[in-house]
N, C-alpha and C positions, 0 to 999 in steps of 0.2 A: 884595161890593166894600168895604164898610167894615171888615169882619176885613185883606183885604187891603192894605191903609190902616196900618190899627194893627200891622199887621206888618211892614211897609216902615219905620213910625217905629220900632216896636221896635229894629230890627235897626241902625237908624242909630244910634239911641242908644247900643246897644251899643257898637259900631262907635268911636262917638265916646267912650264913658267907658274904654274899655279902652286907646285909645291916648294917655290921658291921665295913666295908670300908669308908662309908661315898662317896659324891661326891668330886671329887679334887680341891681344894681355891682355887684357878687360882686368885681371884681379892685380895684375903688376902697374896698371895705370891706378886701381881705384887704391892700393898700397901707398902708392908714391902720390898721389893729389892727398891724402889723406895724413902723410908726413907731413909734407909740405904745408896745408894747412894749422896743423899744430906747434912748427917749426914757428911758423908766424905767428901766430898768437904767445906766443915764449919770448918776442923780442929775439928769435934767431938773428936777424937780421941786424940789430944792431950791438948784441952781444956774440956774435962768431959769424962776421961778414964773410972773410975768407970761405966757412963750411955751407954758410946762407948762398953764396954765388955759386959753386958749383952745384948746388943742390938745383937751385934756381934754372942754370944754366943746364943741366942734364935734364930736367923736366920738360923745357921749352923744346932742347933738340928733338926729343922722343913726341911732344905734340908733331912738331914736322914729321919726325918718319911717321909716325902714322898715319897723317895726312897722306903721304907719298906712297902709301902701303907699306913700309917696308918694316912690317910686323917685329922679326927677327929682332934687328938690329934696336927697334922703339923698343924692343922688351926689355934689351942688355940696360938701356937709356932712364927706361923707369926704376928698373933695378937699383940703377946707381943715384940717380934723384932722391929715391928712400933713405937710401944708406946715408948719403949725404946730408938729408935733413935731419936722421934719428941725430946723428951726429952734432949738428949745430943744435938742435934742439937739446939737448944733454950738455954741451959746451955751454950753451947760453943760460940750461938753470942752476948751472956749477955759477959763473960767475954772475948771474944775478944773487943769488945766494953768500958767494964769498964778500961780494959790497954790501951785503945789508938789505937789497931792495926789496928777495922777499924770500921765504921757504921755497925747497925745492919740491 
């Protein structure tokens, strides 16, 4: 009866730790490396640093959690890495454009 017991908690636990992993963003990570990338190529980086670092900086945290499993949380992190980069990338061919450097 008491194997029984400790098996029933087991199983809950389980139960409970695995659905606290969440599924892994595969399309919110391939989203945001793929901002990311175009952000760079636009000179994000040197025409809207400010948008370029937290894009940067929300990309990098989200590689950790997902290293650390912590799906959830890596998803919000990609999320926001996108948004960040569409962002600097749109900031950077505004003001590449308004100097002269090139079409947007």
């Amino acid at each position: 009866m008491l194997n029984s017991i400790k098996l029933v908690f087991l199983g809950s636990l389980l139960v409970l730790c695995s659905s606290c992993v969440g599924p892994v963003p595969v399309e919110e990570y391939t989203l945001a490396r793929t901002a990311i990338i175009v952000a760079k190529e636009k000179s994000a980086d040197r025409y809207a640093p400010g948008l370029w670092f937290k894009a940067e900086q929300s990309y990098k945290r989200a590689q950790r959690l997902l290293k650390e499993r912590e799906n959830d949380e890596a998803k919000v992190h990609f999320l926001r890495a996108k948004q960040f980069a569409e962002r600097a990338e749109t900031a950077a061919r505004v003001k590449k454009f308004q100097t002269g450097d090139t079409f947007p």
